[in-house]
C-alpha positions as CSV (number, residue, x, y, z in Angstrom):
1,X,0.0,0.0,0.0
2,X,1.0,3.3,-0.6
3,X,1.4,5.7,2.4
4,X,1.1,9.7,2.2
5,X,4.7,11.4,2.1
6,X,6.2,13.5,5.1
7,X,6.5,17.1,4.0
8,X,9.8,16.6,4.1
9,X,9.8,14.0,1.6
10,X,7.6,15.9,-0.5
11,X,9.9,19.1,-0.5
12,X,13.2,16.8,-1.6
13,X,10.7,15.3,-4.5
14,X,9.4,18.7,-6.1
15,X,13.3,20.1,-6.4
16,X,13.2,17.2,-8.8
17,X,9.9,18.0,-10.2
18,X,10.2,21.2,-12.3
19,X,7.5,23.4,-13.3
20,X,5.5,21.1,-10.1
21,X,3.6,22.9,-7.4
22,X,2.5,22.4,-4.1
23,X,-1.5,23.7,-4.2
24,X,-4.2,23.0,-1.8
25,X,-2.3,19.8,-0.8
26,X,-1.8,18.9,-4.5
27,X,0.9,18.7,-7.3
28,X,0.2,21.0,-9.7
29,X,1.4,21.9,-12.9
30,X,0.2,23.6,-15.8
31,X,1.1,23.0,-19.6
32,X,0.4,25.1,-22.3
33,X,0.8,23.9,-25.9
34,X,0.5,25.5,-29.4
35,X,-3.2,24.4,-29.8
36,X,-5.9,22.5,-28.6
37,X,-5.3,19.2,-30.7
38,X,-1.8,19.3,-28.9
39,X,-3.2,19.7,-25.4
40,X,-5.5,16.9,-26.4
41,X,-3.3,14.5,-27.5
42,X,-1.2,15.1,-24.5
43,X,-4.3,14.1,-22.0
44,X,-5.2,11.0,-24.4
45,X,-1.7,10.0,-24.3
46,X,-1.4,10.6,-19.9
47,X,-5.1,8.4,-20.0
48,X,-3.2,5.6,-20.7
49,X,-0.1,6.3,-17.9
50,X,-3.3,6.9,-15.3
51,X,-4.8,3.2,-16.6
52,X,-1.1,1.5,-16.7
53,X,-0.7,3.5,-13.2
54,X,-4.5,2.3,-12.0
55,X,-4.1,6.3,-10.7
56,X,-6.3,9.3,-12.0
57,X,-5.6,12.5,-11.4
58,X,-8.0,15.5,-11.6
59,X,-7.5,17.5,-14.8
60,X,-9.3,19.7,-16.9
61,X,-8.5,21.3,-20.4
62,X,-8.8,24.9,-21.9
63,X,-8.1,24.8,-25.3
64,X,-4.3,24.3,-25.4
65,X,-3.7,24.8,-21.8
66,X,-3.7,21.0,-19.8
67,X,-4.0,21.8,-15.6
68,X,-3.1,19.1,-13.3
69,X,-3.5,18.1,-9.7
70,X,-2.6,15.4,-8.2
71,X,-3.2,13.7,-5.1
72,X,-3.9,10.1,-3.3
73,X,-7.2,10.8,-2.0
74,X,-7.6,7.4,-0.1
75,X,-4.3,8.3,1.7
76,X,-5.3,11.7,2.3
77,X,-2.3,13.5,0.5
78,X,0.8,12.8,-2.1
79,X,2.0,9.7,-2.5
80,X,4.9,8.0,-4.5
81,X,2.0,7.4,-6.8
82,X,1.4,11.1,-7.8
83,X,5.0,11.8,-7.7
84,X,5.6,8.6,-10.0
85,X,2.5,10.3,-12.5
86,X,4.3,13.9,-12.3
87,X,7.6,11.9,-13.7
88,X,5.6,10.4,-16.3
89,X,4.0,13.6,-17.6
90,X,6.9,15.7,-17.5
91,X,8.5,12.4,-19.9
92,X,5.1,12.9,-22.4
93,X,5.0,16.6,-22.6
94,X,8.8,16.3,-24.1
95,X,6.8,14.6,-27.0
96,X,4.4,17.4,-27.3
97,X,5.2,20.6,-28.6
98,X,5.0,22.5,-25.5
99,X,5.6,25.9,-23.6
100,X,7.0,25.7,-20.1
């Protein structure tokens, strides 16, 4: 079972999570791309990491911007589960065109 991190633990992981966030308890990160079938392609693509992972995050999409929190909500906080979907987006979105 995955157990929530220590804040400790979370503040070593996010100095290896650029562009990552700490927001209402959550890692967040926004990506903006050139256009909206970018942005899509990007979430269709991190559908099938949250399936592989058995872990969904909460997302939405504005036309080409992607917004992401993440968060282990039967553990009450991040886990190595959100940090290991953070690592796996930040791979994808160096497949995508994409703005930092």
């Amino acid at each position: 079972m995955t157990q929530r991190l220590s804040d400790e633990e979370l503040a070593q992981a996010l100095l290896s999570l650029p562009g990552w966030t700490l927001e209402h308890q959550k890692l967040h990160r926004v990506f903006t791309f050139p256009s909206f079938v970018e942005a899509f392609g990007f979430m269709t693509s991190l559908a099938l990491v949250a399936e592989a992972l058995s872990h969904h995050p909460e997302w939405s999409n504005i036309y080409n911007r992607v917004v992401i929190d993440l968060t282990t909500h039967d553990q009450g906080g991040i886990t190595t589960k959100d940090l290991e979907w953070a690592r796996r987006a930040d791979h994808l979105s160096r497949l995508f065109p994409c703005s930092p």
